[in-house]
C-alpha positions as CSV (number, residue, x, y, z in Angstrom):
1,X,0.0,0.0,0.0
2,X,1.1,3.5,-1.2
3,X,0.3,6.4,1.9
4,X,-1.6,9.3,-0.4
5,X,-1.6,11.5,2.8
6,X,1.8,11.9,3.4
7,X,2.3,14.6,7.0
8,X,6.0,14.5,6.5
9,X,5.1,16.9,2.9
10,X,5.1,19.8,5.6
11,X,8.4,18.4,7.9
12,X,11.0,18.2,4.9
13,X,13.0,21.4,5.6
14,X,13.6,24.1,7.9
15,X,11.7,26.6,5.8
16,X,8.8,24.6,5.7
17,X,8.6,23.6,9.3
18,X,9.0,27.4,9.9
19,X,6.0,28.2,7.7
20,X,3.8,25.4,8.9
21,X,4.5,25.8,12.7
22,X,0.9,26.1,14.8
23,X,2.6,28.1,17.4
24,X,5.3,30.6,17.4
25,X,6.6,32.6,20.7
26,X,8.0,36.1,20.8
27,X,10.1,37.9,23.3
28,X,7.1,40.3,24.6
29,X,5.3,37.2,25.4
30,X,8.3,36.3,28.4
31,X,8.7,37.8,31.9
32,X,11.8,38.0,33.6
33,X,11.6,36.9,37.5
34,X,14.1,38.6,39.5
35,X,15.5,38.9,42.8
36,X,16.7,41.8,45.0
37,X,18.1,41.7,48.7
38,X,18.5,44.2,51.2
39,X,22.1,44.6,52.6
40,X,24.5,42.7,49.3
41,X,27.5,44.3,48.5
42,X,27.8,42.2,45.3
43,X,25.2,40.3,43.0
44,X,25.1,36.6,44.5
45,X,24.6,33.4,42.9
46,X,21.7,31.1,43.8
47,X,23.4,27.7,44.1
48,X,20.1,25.9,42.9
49,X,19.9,28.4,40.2
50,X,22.7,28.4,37.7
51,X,22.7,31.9,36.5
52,X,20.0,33.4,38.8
53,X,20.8,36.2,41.1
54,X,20.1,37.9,43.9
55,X,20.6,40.8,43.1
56,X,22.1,44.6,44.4
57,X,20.2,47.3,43.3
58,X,22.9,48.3,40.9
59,X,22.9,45.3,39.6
60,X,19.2,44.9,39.4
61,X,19.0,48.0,37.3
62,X,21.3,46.8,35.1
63,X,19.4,43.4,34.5
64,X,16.9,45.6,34.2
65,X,18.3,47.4,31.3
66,X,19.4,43.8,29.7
67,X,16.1,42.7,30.0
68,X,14.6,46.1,28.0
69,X,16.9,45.5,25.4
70,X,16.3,41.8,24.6
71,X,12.7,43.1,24.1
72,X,11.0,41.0,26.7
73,X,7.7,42.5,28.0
74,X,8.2,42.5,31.2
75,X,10.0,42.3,34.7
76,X,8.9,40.8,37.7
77,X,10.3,41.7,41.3
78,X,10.7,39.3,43.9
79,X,12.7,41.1,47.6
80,X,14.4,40.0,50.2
81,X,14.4,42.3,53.1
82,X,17.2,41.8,55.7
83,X,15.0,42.2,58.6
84,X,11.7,40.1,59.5
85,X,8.9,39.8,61.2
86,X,5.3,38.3,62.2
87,X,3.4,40.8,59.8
88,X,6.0,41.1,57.3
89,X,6.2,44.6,57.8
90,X,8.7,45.7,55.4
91,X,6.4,44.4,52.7
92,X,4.8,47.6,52.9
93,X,7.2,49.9,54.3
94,X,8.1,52.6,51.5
95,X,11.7,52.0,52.3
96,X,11.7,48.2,52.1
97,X,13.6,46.5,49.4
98,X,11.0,45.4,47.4
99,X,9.7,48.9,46.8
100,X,12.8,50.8,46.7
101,X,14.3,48.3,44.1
102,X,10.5,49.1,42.3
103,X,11.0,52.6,42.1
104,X,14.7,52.1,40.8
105,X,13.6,49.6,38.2
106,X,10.4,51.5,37.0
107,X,12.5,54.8,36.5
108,X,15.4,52.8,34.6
109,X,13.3,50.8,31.9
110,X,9.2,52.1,33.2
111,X,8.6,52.3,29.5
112,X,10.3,49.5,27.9
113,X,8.8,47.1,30.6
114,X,5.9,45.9,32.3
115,X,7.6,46.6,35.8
116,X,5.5,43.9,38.3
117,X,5.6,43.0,41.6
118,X,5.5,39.8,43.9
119,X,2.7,40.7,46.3
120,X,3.1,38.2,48.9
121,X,3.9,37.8,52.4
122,X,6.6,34.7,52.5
123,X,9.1,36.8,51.9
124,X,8.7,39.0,54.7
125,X,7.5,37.1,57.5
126,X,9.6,35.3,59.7
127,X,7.5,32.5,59.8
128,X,7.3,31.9,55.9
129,X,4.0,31.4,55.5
130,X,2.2,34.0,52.7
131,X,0.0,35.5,55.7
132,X,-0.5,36.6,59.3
133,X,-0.6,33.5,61.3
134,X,-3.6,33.4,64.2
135,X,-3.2,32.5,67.7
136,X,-3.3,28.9,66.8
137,X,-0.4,29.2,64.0
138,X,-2.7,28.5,61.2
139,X,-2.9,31.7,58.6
140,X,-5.5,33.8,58.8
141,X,-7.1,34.4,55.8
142,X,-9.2,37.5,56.1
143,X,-6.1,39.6,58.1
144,X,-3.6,38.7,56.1
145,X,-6.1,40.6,53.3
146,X,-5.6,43.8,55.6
147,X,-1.9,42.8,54.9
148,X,-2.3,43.1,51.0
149,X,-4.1,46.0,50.7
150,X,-1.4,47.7,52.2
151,X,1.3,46.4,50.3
152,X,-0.9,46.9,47.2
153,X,-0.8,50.7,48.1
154,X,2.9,50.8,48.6
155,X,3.9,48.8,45.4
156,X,1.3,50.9,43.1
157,X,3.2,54.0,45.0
158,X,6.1,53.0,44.1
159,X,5.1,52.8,40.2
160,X,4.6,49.1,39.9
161,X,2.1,48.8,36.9
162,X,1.1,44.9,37.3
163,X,0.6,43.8,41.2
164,X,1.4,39.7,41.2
165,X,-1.3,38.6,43.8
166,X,0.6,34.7,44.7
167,X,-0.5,34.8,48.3
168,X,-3.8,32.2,47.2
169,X,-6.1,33.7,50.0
170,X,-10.0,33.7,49.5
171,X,-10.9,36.8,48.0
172,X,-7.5,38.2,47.4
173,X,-8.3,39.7,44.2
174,X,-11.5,41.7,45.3
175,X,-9.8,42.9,48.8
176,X,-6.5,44.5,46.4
177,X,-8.8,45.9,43.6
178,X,-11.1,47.9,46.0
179,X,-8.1,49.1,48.0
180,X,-6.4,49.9,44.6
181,X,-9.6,52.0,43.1
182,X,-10.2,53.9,46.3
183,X,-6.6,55.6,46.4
184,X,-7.3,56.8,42.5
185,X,-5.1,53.6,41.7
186,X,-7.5,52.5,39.1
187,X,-5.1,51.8,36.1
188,X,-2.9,49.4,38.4
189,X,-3.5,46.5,36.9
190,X,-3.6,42.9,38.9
191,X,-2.1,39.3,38.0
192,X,-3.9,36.6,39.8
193,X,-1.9,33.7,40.5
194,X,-5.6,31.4,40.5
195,X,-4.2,28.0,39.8
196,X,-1.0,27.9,42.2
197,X,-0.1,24.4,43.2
198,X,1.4,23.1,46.5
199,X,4.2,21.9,44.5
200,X,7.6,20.6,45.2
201,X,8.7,22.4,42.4
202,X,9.5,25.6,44.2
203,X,11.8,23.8,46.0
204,X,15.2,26.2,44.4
205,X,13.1,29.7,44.9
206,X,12.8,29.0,48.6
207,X,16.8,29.7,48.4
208,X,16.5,32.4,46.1
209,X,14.4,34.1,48.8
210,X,15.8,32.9,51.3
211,X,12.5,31.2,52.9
212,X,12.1,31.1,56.5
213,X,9.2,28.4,56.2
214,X,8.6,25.4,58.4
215,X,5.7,22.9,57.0
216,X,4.0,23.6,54.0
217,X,1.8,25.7,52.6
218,X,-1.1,23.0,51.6
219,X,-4.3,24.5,53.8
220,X,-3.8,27.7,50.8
221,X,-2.2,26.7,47.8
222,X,-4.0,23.8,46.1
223,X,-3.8,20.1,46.3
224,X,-1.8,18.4,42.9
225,X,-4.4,16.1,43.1
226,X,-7.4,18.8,41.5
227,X,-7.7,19.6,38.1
228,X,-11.7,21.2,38.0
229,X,-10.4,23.6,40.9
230,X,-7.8,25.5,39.1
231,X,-10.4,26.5,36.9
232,X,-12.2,27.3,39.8
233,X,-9.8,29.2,41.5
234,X,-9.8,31.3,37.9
235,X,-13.3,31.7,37.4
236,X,-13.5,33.7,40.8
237,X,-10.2,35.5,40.4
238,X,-11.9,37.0,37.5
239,X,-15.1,37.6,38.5
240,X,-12.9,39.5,41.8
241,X,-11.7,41.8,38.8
242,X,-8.8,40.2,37.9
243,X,-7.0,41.4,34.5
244,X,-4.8,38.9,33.8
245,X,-5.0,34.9,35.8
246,X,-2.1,32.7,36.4
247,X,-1.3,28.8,36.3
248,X,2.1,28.3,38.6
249,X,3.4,25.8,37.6
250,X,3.6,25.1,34.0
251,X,5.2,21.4,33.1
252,X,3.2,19.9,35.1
253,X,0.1,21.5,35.3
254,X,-0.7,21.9,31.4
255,X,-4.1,20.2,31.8
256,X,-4.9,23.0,34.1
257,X,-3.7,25.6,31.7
258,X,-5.6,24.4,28.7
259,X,-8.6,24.7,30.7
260,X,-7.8,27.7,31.9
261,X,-7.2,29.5,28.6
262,X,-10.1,27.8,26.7
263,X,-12.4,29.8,29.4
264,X,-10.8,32.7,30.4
265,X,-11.7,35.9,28.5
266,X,-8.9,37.8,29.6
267,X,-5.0,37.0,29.1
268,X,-3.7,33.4,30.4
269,X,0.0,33.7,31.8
270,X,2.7,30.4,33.4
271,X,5.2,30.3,35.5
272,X,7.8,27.9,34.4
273,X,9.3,27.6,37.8
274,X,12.4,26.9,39.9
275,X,12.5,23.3,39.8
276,X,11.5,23.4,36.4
277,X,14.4,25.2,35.2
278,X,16.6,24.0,38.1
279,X,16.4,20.4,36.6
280,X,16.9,21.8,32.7
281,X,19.9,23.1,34.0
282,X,21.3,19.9,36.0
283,X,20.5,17.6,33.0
284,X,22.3,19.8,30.7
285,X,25.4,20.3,32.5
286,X,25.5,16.6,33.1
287,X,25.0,16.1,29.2
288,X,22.1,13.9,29.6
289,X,20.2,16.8,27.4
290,X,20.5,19.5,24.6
291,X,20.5,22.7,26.7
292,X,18.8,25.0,24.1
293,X,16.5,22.8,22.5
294,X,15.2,21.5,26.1
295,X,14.7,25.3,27.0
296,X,13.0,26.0,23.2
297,X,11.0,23.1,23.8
298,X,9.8,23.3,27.3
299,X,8.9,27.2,26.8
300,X,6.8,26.3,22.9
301,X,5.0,23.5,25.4
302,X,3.7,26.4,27.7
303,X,2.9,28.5,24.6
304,X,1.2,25.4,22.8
305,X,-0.7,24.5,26.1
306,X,-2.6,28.1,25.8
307,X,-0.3,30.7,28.0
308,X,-0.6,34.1,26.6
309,X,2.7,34.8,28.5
310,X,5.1,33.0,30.5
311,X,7.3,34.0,33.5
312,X,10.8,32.2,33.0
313,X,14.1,32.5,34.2
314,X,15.5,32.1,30.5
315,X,13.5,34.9,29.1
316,X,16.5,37.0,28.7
317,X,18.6,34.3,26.9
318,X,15.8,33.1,24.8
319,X,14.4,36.1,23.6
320,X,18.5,36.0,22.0
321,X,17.7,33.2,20.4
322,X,14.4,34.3,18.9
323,X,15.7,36.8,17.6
């Protein structure tokens, strides 16, 4: 038997693979994630990172300015204060790290770059957990909202334009978007992270932000196990007022994301995480993989899956090789 339908037709060379592709990515569709702490002297490596940083405010800027140039669309801002406590109460302190290094960033490249923010208490509380903990040490959901509407405030102060809700309290969305509109913050816009996972995956960003947690973070962030509640978790998020929603994270949670995007009228984002890009990076250096191609792969699998935009800590390099 002779095949008459013959799919390779449309595989034989590079130019027609390039002409036939169902999905293309671009550099304004990828988001840096970066990392700033209070009190370096010099940029420092994150061991579980290769080529991550926590960064000095200098040095920030300056990634900053890279990441303008490659012609990514955005930045997102992650700090590490050098002082803690129960509330995280740097987190909205004017001259805390996360909204100094904000103002800095949004002055350097403000118009080149969709300068966003981590809104999120882990980082500031010297407990770990992404919320005021009650007199029983479980969080408690409807302070810790108190919490974010005052570091929404501070970060739209401070010229953030996107405000990246990861915190996954009940109501989040609503709580930020009512405090935002009633200081005359109205075009601030808000990324809901709907669909965040408790997932082991984050294991290398605990480092990068130097996590204080003990236990886990499973009574908030949902269970692996659902797929019908991320798209839950969306649906409210944008009924809250949401602009943009968020599946975190991406490789393994691209069920999740295609149900996500086939619903959602407004833009679909994914974080390809820590781990994620932690494990890219051990397989390549022990040559068990092709280092670009996994990276151009794993990121056209996010795209193909239905993310409008993904956060990645290759942006930078791979909006190089897009171009």
């Amino acid at each position: 038997m002779i095949p008459t339908v013959r799919p390779r037709r449309l595989r034989t060379t590079p130019a027609m693979r390039r002409l036939t592709a169902e999905h293309r990515l671009h550099p304004a569709e990828l988001i840096l994630p970066a990392f700033v702490r209070e009190g370096l002297g010099e940029p420092r490596e994150i061991s579980a990172m290769p080529g991550v940083l926590q960064h000095t405010l200098d040095s920030l800027r300056r990634a900053a300015v890279e990441a303008a140039e490659s012609g990514i669309g955005g930045i997102m801002l992650f700090g590490v204060p050098a002082v803690r406590d129960a509330r995280g109460s740097a987190a909205d302190d004017p001259r805390g790290i996360l909204n100094v290094a904000t103002r800095a960033v949004a002055a350097e490249v403000g118009d080149a770059l969709v300068v966003q923010t981590d809104l999120c208490l882990d980082e500031f509380t010297d407990h770990g957990h992404c919320g005021v903990l009650d007199a029983h040490g479980e969080v408690d959901n409807d302070t810790t909202l108190d919490r974010y509407r005052a570091m929404a405030l501070a970060q739209a102060e401070a010229g953030s334009a996107l405000l990246g809700l990861s915190g996954m309290m009940d109501g989040q969305v609503a709580a930020v978007r009512d405090a935002l509109d009633a200081a005359g913050h109205q075009g601030t816009a808000i990324l809901g992270y709907s669909a965040k996972y408790a997932s082991a995956f984050y294991g290398p960003f605990r480092e990068a932000v130097d996590s204080q947690l003990s236990g886990d973070r499973r009574t908030y962030q949902q269970d692996p196990a659902n797929r019908r509640e991320g798209l839950r978790e969306a649906e409210l998020d944008i009924a809250e007022g949401a602009d943009v929603v968020m599946v975190k994270p991406a490789m393994s949670y691209l069920d999740v994301l295609a149900d996500v995007a086939s619903a959602s009228p407004v833009p679909v984002w994914a974080y390809q995480v820590s781990g994620e890009a932690a494990m890219i990076e051990a397989a390549a250096a022990n040559g068990w993989i092709d280092r670009r191609r996994t990276i151009e792969e794993s990121v056209i699998g996010i795209k193909r899956a239905g993310a409008d935009a993904i956060l990645s800590y290759f942006a930078v390099e791979l909006a190089g090789w897009l171009r």
